[in-house]
C-alpha positions, -999 to 999 in steps of 0.1 A, spaced: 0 0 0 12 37 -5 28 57 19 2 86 13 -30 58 13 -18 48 50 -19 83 60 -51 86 48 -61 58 64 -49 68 96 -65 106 96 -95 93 89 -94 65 121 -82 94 139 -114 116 127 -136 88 137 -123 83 170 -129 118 176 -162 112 166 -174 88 188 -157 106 219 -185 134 211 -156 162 203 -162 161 169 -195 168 146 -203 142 119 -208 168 94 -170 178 103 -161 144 97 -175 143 63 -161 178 50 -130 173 66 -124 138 49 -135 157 16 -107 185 17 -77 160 30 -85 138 1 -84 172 -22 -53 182 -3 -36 144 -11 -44 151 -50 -31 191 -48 -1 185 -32 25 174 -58 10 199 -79 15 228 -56 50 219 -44 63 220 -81 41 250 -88 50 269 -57 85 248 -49 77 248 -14 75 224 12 42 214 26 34 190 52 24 158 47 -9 141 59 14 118 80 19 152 102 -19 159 100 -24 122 114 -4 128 143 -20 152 154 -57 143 148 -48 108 166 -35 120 200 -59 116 231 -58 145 257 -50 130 289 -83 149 300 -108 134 278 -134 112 301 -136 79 296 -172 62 304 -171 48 341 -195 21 352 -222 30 375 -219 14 409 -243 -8 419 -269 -2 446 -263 -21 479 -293 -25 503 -286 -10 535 -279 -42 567 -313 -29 577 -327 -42 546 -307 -72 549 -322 -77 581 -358 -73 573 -356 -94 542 -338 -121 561 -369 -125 588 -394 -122 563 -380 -149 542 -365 -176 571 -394 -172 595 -367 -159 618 -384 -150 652 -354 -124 660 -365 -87 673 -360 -65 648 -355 -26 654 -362 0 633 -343 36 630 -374 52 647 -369 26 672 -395 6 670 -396 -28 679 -404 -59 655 -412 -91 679 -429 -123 673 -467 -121 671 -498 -121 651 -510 -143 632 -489 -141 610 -462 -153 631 -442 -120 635 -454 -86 631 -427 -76 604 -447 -99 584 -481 -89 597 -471 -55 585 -466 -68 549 -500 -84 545 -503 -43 538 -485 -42 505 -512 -61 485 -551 -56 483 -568 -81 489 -602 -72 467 -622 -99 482 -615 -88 521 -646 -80 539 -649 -42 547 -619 -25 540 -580 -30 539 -553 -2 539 -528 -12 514 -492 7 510 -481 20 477 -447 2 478 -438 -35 482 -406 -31 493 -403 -38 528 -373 -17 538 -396 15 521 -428 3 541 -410 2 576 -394 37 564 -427 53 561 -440 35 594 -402 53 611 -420 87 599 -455 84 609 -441 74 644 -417 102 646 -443 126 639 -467 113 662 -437 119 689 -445 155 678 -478 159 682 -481 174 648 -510 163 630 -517 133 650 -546 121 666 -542 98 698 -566 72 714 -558 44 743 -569 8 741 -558 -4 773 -521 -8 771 -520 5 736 -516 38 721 -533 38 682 -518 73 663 -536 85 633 -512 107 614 -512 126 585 -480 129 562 -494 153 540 -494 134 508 -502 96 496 -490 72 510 -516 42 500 -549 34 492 -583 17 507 -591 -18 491 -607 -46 501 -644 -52 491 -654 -14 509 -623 2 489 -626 -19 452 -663 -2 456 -652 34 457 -624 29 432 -594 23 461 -592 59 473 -561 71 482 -548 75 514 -531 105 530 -526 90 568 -512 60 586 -525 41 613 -506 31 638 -508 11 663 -482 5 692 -474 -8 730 -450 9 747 -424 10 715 -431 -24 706 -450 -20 669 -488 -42 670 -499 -29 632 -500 -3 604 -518 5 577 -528 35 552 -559 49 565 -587 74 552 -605 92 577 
């Protein structure tokens, strides 16, 4: 192959890398391609015509080819980890393990219900269950490290006494708390009725800090 073909060759890879690394147009690509290959058929002409020197594409090719040291190279996302909270949740919900689990809020997860702990009482509020007499809050997520989240907030808020309302049933307190926004909706029989409502508050019920049940709730 000639000499002046592998220059040629090697501006245009060096074009096309540029190219794809988003610093150069492909409109530029395609105009500049057009005048080297004019400039390759030129200049002999122009050297004896003029009888001076002019550079070769080879010194073009240099040029065009060199990276910057500061051009970004893609880097791969890193990956999500769930949190040992998470971790811990999924692992009692999924072995039937009858450990205590406490939440940020500091609220206690025992064994209970019957469902066999309350962690997993507390999920039986992530799906509707259309053909449930009366009504049945159901959450908007399904994940369970979200649900006990939202649960962490309507508690703390009730500690503030901002929009809460508090009744006693014997040795537990039940808080009715408004977050402001949705956080659910009403289904069951009563709530696949009225098109599932949403739901703007959580109940909550507690003893002393140990959790008993939650749910969305419309007044």
């Amino acid at each position: 192959m000639r000499r002046s073909n592998q220059q040629t060759i090697r501006l245009i890879q060096g074009l096309v890398r540029l190219v794809r690394s988003g610093r150069l147009p492909v409109r530029w690509l395609v105009g500049l391609v057009v005048l080297a290959a004019a400039y390759l058929l030129m200049q002999p002409l122009l050297v004896r015509s003029l009888g001076i020197d002019l550079p070769g594409l080879g010194d073009l090719t240099g040029i065009v080819s060199e990276t910057p040291a500061t051009e970004q190279q893609p880097t791969e996302q890193p990956k999500q980890k769930k949190s040992p909270a998470a971790d811990e949740i999924n692992q009692i919900l999924r072995d039937g393990s009858q450990q205590t689990y406490e939440s940020p809020a500091g609220l206690l997860y025992r064994r209970g219900s019957q469902h066999g702990h309350r962690l997993k009482h507390l999920m039986a509020h992530a799906k509707d269950q259309p053909d449930r007499p009366g009504q049945h809050g159901v959450f908007d997520s399904e994940q369970p490290e979200e649900i006990v989240a939202v649960v962490d907030e309507a508690y703390r808020q009730a500690q503030t006494g901002k929009k809460v309302q508090v009744e006693r049933e014997g040795e537990r307190t039940v808080y009715t708390v408004d977050l402001n926004r949705r956080v659910g909706f009403i289904g069951g029989e009563s709530g696949n009725r009225r098109n599932r409502p949403a739901a703007r508050h959580i109940r909550l019920v507690v003893e002393d800090r140990n959790f008993i049940t939650a749910f969305p709730y419309r007044p």
